[in-house]
C-alpha positions as CSV (number, residue, x, y, z in Angstrom):
1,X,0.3,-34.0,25.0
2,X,-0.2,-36.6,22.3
3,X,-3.2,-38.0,24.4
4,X,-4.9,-34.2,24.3
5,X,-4.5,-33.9,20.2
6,X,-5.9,-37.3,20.3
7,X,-8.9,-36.0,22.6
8,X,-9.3,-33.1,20.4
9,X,-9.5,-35.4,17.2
10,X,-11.8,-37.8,18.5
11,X,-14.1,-34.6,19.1
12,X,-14.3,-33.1,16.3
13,X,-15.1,-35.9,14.3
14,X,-17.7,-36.9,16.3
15,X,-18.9,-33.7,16.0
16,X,-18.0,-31.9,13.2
17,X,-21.3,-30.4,12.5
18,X,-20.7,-28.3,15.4
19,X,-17.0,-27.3,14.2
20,X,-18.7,-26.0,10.7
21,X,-21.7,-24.0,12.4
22,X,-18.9,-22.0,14.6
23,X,-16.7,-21.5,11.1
24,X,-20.0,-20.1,9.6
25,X,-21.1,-18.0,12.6
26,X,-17.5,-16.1,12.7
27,X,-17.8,-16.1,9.2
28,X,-20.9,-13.9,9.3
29,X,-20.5,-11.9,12.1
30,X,-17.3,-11.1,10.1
31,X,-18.9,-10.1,7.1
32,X,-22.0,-8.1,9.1
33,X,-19.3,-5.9,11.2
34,X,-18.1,-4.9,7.8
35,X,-21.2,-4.5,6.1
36,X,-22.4,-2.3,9.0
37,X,-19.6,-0.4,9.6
38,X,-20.3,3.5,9.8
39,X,-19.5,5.3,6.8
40,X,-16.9,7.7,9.3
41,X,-15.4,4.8,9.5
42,X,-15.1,3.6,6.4
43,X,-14.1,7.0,4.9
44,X,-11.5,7.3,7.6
45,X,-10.1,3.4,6.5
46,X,-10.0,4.4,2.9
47,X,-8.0,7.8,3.7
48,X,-5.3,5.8,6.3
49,X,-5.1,3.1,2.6
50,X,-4.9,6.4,0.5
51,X,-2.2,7.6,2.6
52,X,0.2,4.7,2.9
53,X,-0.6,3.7,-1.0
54,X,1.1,7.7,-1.3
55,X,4.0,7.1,1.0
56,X,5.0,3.7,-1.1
57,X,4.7,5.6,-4.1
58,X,6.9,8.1,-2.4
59,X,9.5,6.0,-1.3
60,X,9.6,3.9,-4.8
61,X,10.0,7.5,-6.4
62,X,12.7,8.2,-3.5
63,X,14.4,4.2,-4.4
64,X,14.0,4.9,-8.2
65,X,16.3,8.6,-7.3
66,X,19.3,6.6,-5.6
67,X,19.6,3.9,-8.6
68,X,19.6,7.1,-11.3
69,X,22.1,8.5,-9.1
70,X,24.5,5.3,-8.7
71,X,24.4,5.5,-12.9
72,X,25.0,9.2,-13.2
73,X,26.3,10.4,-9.9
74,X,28.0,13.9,-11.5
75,X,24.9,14.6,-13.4
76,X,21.8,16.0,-12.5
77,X,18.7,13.7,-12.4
78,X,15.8,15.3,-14.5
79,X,12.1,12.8,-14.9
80,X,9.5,13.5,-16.5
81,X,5.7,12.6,-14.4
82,X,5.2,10.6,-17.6
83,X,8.3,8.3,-17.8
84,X,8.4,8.0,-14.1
85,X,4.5,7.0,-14.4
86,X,5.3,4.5,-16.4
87,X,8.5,3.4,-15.0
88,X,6.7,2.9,-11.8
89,X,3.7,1.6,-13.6
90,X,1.1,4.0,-11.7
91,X,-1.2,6.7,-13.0
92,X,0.5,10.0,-13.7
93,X,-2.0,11.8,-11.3
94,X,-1.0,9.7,-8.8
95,X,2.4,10.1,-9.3
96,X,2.1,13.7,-9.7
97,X,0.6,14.1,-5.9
98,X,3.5,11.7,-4.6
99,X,6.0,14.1,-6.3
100,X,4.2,16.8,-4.5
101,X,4.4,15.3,-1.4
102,X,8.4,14.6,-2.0
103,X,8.4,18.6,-2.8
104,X,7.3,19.8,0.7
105,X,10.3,17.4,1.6
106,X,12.4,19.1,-0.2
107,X,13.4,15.8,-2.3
108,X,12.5,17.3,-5.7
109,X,12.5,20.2,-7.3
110,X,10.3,21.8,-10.0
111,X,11.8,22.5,-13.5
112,X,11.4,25.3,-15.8
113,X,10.1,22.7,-18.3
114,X,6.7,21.8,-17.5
115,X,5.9,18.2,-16.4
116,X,9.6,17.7,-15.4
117,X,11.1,17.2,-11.9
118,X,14.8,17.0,-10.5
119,X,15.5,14.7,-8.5
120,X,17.7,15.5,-4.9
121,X,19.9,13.3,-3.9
């Protein structure tokens, strides 16, 4: 085994020239298959990122909810999209679409104030 690294080592640097044209090759047929990618397919990427960027806000929201409700577990849990925004650190649009995803799961409500959710345990 030791005599095959040896081999291997002796190889390339006798010809490392070689080594650096196959590191550059990969390296742009890398950066063409991107470059040339259809525009289907590059929609289709940035919706699947769009998606899962939405369901870790979600779940952050959904993480954020169970350490309000280990503080106050007899009260009810009211947020504003603002505070949570910036509690969260995100912008309040997209915060407001990842509470509206929570709301077709049922894991927050609406408020009669507007701008304010409750939070479900």
């Amino acid at each position: 085994m030791a005599n095959l690294v040896d081999s291997i080592v002796a190889l390339v640097r006798q010809h490392w020239w070689i080594a650096a044209l196959v590191c550059s090759a990969l390296c742009i047929a890398a950066a063409c298959t991107k470059m040339f990618e259809p525009a289907v397919a590059k929609k289709q990427r940035s919706e699947r990122r769009k998606k899962k960027e939405l369901r870790g806000l979600a779940d952050r929201i959904c993480s954020y909810t169970r350490t309000l409700r280990e503080q106050f577990p007899n009260a009810a849990v009211v947020v504003s999209e603002r505070d949570l925004a910036e509690q969260l650190r995100k912008q309040p649009d997209s915060v407001l679409t990842a509470l509206n995803l929570l709301l077709t799961e049922r894991k927050v409500q609406r408020t009669q104030l507007a701008g304010y959710w409750r939070l479900n345990p």
